[in-house]
N, C-alpha and C positions, 0 to 999 in steps of 0.2 A: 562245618555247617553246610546245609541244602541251598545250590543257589536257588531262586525263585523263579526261573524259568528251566527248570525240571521238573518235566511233567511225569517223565517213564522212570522214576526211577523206585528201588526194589528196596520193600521194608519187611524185616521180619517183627514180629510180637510176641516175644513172651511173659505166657499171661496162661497157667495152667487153670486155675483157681480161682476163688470158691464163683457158686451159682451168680450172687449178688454182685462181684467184683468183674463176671464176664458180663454181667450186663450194662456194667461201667465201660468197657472196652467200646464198645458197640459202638457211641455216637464218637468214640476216638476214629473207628475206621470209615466213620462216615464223614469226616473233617478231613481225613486225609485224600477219600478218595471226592471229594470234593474241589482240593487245592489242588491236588497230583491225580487227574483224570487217569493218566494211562499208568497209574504206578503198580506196579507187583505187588502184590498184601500176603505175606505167609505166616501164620497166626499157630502156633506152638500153644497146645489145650490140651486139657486134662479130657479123660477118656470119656466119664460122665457129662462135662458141663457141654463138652462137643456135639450133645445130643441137643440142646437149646437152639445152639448157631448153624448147626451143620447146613440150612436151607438159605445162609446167604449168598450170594451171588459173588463170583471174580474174587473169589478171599481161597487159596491154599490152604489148608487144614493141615498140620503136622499132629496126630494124634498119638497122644503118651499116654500109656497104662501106669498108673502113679501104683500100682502095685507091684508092678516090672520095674523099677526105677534102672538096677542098673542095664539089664536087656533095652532097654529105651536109648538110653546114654549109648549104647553101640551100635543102635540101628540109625541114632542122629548121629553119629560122625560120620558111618557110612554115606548118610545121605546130605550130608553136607560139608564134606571135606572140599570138592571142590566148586562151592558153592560160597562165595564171598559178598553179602549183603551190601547195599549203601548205607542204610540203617540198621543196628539192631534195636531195638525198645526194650531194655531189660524192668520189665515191669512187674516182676513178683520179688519177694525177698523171703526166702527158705532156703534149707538146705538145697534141697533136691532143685530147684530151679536155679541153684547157684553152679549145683554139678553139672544140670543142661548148657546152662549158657558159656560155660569153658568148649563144648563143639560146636560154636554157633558164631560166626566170625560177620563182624561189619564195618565200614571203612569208616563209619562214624558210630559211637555203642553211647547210648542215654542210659543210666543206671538210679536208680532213686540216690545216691550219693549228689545227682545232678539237679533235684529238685526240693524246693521247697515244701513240707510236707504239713508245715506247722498251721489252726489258723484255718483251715478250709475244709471243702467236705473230698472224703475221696474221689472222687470223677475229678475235678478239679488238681488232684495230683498228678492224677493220668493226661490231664492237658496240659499240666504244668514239661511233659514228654515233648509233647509236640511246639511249645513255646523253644526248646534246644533245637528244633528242625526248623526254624520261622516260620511256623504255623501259629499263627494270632486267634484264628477263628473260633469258634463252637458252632460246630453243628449239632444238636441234639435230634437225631432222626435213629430210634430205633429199629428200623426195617422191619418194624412187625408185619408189615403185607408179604414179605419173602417165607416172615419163620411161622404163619399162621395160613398160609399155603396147606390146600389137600385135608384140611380137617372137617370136612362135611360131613363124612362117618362119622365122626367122634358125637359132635353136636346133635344132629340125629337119632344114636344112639342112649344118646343119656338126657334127652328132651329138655336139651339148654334154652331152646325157646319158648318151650312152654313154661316153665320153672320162673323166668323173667317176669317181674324183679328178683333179684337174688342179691344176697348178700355172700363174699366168698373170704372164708375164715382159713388160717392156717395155724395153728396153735404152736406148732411145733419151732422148735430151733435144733442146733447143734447136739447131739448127745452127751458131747466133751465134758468132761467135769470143770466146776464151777463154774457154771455157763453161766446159771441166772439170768436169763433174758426173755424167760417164758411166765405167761400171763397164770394164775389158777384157771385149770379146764373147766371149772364149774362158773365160774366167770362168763365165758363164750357159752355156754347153753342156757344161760339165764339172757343174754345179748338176744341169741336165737331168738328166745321165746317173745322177749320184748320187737323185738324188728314182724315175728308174723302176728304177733295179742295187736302192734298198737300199729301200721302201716301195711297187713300184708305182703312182706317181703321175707320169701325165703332166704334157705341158708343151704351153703355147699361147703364142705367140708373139704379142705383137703392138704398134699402135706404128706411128706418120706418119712418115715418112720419106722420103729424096730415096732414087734408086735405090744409088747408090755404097755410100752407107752399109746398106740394107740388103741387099743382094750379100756385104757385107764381113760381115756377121753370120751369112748363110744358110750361109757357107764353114765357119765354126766346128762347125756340127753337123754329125752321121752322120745320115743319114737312116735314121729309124724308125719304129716305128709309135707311139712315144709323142711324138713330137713334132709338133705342130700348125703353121702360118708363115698367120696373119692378118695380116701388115703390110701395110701399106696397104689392106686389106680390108675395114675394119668402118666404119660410123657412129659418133658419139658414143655415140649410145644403144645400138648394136651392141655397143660396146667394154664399157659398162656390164652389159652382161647378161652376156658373158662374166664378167667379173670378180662378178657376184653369185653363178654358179654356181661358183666358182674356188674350192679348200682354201686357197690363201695367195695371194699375191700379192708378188713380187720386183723391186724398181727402186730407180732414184735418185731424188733429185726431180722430179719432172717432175706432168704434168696428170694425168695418169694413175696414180701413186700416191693424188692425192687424190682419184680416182674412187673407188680401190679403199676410203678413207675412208668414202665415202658408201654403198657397202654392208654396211662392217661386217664386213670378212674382214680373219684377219689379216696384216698389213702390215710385212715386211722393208726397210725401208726404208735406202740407201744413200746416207749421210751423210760428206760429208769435205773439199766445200770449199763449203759451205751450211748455218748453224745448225740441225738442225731443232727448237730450241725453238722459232724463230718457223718453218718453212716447214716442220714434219714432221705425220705425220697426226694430226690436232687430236685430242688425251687418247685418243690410241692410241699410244704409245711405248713399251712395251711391248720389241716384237721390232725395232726400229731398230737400227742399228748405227753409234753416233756414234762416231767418229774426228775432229770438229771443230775438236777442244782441240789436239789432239795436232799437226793440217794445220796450224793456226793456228800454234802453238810451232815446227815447224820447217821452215815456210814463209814464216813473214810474223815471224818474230823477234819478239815479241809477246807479253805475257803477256795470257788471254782477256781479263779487267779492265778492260785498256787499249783495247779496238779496240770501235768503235761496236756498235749493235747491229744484227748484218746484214750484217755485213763478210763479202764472198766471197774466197775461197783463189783466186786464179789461178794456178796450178800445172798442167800438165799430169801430175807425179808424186802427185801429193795423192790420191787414190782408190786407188794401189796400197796405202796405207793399210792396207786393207778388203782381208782373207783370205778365201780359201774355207773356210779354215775357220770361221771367224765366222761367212759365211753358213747353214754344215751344223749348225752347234750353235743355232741360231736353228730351223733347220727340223727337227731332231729334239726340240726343246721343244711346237713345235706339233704335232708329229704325235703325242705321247706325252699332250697335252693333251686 
């Protein structure tokens, strides 16, 4: 254990993984560098998501090419053979961040074998880390003033303030097979049409994708002048500034929802084969639309009670769930708000 009057003392993080799960890390190293002002932070990331955080402050970045795994594995022992942590935070569970953490040595090592997993939402596992250090607090301060830094060109360029109001949609998820956690594309351009026909509020599109898929979305809209298509266009921290200047923000789960968490707008979140008590915007639920219970019961035969915590609907039907109407009565609360 950390005594409580160490203030300098040196924490490694790893935490390669995914967009959504680094933006759970965030208010972790803002809790610590809260309790332990002069502490060391060296934060072990994935090559992609390192492009989000890279703009905060007094945090070491260890950057791994998850395509290199084992070249990475050789340049972390080089670079920390003699290099012995007070902490380490073993916070991902995979293979490959199982083989990082055998070169990553700390006098005291927190592994999710140490934490209660069950029951809660993600972020909350991750503070369940810092509860092994006695660390009691939550800070929830996502340093977006650090990672939304230098974006005046961007803004400028893509007339984010004249465009305001807007509404900022991501349709996409994971390509992975049986994902199932994406809305019908035809869905979100009939949204569009409703947010500029009945409020005047634009739409901006945006969201990483392979071309098929986003082809297959760009067909669902009329082209207008209220609608925006940034897919595959923006940065991290791009994507981030849109969505700060954004009236709401529309999706399923994905990394990008819980960006739109860390600015604090609110969040329609589509839920139906994914709990979001553990994976919805953390004490923003509010405007979600859980259909969970419902996927659960007549998908997986199941009463909720019974199925672990975390259990995914593989359903391709499961999201049709989820009405347009549901979505327009969500977005007529906020905009009456």
């Amino acid at each position: 254990m950390i005594k409580e009057n160490n203030t300098s003392i040196s924490i490694c993080i790893l935490r390669l993984s995914s967009i959504g799960d680094i933006t759970h890390i965030i208010p972790i190293i803002s809790t610590i560098r809260n309790v332990y002002p002069q502490s060391k932070i060296s934060w072990v990331i994935g090559k992609t998501e390192y492009q989000l955080v890279k703009k905060i402050k007094d945090i070491e970045f260890v950057v791994v090419d998850k395509s290199k795994t084992f070249d990475s594995i050789v340049e972390l022992r080089s670079l920390f053979k003699t290099n012995k942590f007070d902490v380490v935070l073993h916070m991902q569970k995979s293979l490959r961040s199982k083989l990082i953490s055998k070169v990553i040595s700390g006098r005291v090592n927190v592994t999710f074998n140490d934490i209660d997993t069950s029951q809660s939402h993600v972020i909350d596992h991750f503070f369940g880390f810092l509860e092994k250090i006695n660390i009691e607090k939550k800070i929830l301060d996502w340093q977006c003033k650090s990672i939304l830094s230098d974006n005046e060109v961007f803004i400028k360029k893509n007339k984010l303030m004249q465009l305001q109001p807007f509404i900022a949609i991501n349709p996409f998820t994971s390509i992975r097979s049986n994902n199932f956690r994406e809305w019908n594309y035809d869905n979100f351009a009939t949204i569009s049409e409703y947010c500029k026909n009945q409020f005047s509020i634009n739409t901006i599109i945006l969201g990483k994708t392979n071309h098929d898929r986003a082809e297959k979305l760009r067909a669902c809209f009329t082209p207008n002048s209220g609608t925006v298509d940034l897919i595959n266009k923006t940065s991290l921290s791009e994507m981030l500034t849109v969505l700060s200047l954004g009236k709401l923000y529309i999706g399923p789960d994905s990394g990008t929802l819980h960006m739109a968490r860390m600015v604090d707008i609110p969040i329609i979140g589509l839920y139906a084969t994914s709990n979001p008590l553990r994976t919805g915007p953390y004490q923003k639920m509010e405007y979600v639309i859980n259909k969970y219970e419902e996927a659960v019961e007549k998908y997986l035969d199941i009463r909720d009670k019974s199925i672990k915590w975390g259990e995914r609907v593989r359903n391709a039907d499961a999201m049709n769930l989820i009405t347009i109407n549901d979505v327009k009565d969500k977005i007529k609360k906020i905009v009456k708000e």
